[in-house]
Backbone as numpy.savetxt, mean C-alpha at the origin, in Angstrom:
# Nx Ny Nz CAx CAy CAz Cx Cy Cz
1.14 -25.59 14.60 0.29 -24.42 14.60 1.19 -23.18 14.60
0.86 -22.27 13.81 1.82 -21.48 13.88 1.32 -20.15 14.29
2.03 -19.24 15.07 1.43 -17.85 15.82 0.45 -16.71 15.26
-0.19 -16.42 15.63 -0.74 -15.36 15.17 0.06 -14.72 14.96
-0.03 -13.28 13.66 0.57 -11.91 13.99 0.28 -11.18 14.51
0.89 -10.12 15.12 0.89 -9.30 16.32 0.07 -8.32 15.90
-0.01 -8.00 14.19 -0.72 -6.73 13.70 -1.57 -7.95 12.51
-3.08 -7.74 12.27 -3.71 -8.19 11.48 -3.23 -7.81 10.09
-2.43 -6.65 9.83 -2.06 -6.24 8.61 -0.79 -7.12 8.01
-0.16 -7.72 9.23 0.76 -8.58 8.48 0.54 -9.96 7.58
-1.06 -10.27 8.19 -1.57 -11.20 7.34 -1.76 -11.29 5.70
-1.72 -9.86 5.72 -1.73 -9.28 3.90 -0.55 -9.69 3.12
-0.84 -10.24 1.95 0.52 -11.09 1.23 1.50 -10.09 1.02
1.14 -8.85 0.64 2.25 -8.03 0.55 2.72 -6.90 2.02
1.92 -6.78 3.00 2.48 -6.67 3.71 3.68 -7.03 4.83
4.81 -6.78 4.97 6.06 -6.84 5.58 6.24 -5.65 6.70
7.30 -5.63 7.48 7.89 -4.29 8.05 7.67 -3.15 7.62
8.81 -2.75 6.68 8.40 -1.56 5.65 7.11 -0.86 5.69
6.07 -1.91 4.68 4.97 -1.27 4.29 4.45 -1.02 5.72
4.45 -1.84 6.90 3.66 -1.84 7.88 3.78 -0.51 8.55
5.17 -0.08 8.73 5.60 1.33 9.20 4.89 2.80 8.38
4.78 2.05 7.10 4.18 3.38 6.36 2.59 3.58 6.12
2.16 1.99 7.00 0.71 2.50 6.84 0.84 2.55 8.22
0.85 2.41 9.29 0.86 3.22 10.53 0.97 4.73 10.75
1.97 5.23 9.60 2.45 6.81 9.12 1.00 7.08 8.94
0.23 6.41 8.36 -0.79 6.84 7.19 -2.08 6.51 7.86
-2.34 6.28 9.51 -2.89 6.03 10.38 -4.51 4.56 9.89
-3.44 3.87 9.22 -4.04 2.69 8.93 -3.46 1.22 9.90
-4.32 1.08 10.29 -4.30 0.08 11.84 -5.15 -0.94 11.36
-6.15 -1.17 10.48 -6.79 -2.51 10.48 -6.86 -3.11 8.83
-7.37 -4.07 8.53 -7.36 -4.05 6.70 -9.10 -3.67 6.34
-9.54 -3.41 7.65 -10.69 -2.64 7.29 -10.52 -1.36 7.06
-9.26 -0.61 7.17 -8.97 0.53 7.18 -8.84 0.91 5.46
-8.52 -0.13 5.00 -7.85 -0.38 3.64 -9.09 -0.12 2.66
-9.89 -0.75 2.87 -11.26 -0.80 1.83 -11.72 0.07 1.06
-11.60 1.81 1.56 -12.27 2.54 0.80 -11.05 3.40 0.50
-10.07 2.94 0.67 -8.57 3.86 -0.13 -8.55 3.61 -1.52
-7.49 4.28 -2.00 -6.74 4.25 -3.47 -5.41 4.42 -2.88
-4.35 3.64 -3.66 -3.37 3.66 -3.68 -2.60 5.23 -4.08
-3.82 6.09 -4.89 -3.10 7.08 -5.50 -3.13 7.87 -3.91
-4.34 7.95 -2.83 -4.77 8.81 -1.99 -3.01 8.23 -1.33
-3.10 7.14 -0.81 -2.20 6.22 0.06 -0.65 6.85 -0.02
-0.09 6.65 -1.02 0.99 7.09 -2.11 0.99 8.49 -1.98
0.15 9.51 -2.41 0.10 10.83 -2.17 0.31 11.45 -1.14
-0.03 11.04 0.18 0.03 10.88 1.75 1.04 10.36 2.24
2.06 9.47 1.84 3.03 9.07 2.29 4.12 9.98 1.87
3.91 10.62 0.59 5.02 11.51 0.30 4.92 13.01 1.22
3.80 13.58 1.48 3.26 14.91 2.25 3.85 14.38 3.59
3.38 13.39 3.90 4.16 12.85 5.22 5.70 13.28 5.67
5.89 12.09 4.82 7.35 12.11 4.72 8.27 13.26 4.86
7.82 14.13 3.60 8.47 14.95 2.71 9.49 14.63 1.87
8.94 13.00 1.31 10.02 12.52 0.40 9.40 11.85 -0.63
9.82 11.46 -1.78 9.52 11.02 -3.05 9.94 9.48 -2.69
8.51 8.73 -2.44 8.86 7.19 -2.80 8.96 6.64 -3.83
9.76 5.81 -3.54 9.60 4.36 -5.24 8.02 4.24 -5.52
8.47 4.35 -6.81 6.68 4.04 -7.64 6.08 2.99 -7.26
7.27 1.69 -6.58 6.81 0.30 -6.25 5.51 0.26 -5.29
5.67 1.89 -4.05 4.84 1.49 -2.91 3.76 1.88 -3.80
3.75 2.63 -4.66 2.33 2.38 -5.05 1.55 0.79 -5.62
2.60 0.34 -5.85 2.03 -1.08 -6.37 1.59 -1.87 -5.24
2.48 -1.83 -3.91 2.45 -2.73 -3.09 0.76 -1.63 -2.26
0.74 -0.58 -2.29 -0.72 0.08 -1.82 -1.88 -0.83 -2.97
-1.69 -1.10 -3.75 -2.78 -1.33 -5.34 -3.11 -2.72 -4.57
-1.84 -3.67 -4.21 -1.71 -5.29 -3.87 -2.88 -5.26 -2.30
-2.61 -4.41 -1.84 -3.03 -4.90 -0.19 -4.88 -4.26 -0.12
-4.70 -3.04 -1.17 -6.15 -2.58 -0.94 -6.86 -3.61 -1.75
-6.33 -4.19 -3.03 -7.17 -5.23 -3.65 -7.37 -6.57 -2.68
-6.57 -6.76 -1.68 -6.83 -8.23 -1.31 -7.78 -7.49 0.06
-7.38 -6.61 0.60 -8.39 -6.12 1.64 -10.03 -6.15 0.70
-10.34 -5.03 -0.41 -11.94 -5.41 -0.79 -12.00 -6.52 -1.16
-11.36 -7.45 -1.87 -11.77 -8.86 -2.72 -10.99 -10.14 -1.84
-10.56 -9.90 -1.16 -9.78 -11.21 -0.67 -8.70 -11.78 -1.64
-8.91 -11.90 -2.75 -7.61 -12.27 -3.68 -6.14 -11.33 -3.61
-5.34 -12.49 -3.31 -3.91 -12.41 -2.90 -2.93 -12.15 -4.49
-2.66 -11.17 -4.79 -1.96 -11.13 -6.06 -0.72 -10.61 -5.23
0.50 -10.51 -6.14 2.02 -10.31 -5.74 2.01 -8.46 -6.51
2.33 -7.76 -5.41 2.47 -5.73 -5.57 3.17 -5.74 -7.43
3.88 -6.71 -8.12 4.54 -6.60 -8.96 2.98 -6.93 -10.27
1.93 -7.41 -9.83 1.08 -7.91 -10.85 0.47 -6.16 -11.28
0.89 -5.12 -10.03 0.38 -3.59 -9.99 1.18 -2.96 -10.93
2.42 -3.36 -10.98 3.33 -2.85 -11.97 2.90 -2.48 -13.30
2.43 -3.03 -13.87 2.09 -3.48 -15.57 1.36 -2.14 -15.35
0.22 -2.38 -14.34 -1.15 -1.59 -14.87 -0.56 0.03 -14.07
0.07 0.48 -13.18 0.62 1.75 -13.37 1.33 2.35 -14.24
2.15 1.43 -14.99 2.93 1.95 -16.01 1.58 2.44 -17.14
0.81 1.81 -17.18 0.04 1.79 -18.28 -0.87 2.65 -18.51
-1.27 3.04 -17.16 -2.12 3.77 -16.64 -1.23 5.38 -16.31
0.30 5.13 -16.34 0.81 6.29 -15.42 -0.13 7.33 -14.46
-0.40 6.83 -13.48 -1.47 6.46 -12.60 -0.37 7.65 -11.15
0.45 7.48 -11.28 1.40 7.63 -10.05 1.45 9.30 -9.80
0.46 10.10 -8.74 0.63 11.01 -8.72 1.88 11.94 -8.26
1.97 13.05 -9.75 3.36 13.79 -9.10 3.23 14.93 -8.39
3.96 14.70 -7.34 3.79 16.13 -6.53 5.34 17.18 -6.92
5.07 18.41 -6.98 6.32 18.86 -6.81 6.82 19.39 -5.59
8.08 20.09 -6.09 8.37 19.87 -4.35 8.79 18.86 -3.48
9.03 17.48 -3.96 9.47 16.64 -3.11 10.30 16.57 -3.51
């Protein structure tokens, strides 16, 4: 049997450390928290936060965790890749 996690968000396939720290930044505490986001809101907020320009990736890995939070299906943050490029989806702020 193996342990629970300590945070329900680590249960998310793409959630790890990292992301976990930056949705805590982003005062997201449950994967019910997740449901009515966008990755663009998520992503946009982490940089105002910050005051730094993230890798385009966290937007993928925001796309991965809000899709398995509404639908339950587990895809890998890299299946987000394709469709931001495609979409250039990734809001720019200036100033960072």
């Amino acid at each position: 049997m193996s342990a629970k996690p300590k945070n329900e968000l680590l249960t998310l396939q793409n959630v790890g450390p990292a992301t976990l720290k930056d949705l805590h930044l982003l005062n997201i505490k449950t994967i019910e928290d997740l449901k009515d986001k966008t990755p663009d809101q998520l992503y946009e907020k982490l940089q105002e936060i910050t005051g730094t320009r993230h890798d385009p990736c966290v937007w993928d890995v925001f796309a991965a965790i809000i899709h398995e939070a509404q639908t339950g299906e587990k895809l890998p943050w890299w299946h987000w890749s394709k469709i931001r490029k495609n979409q250039n989806v990734i809001p720019v702020k200036t100033g960072i």
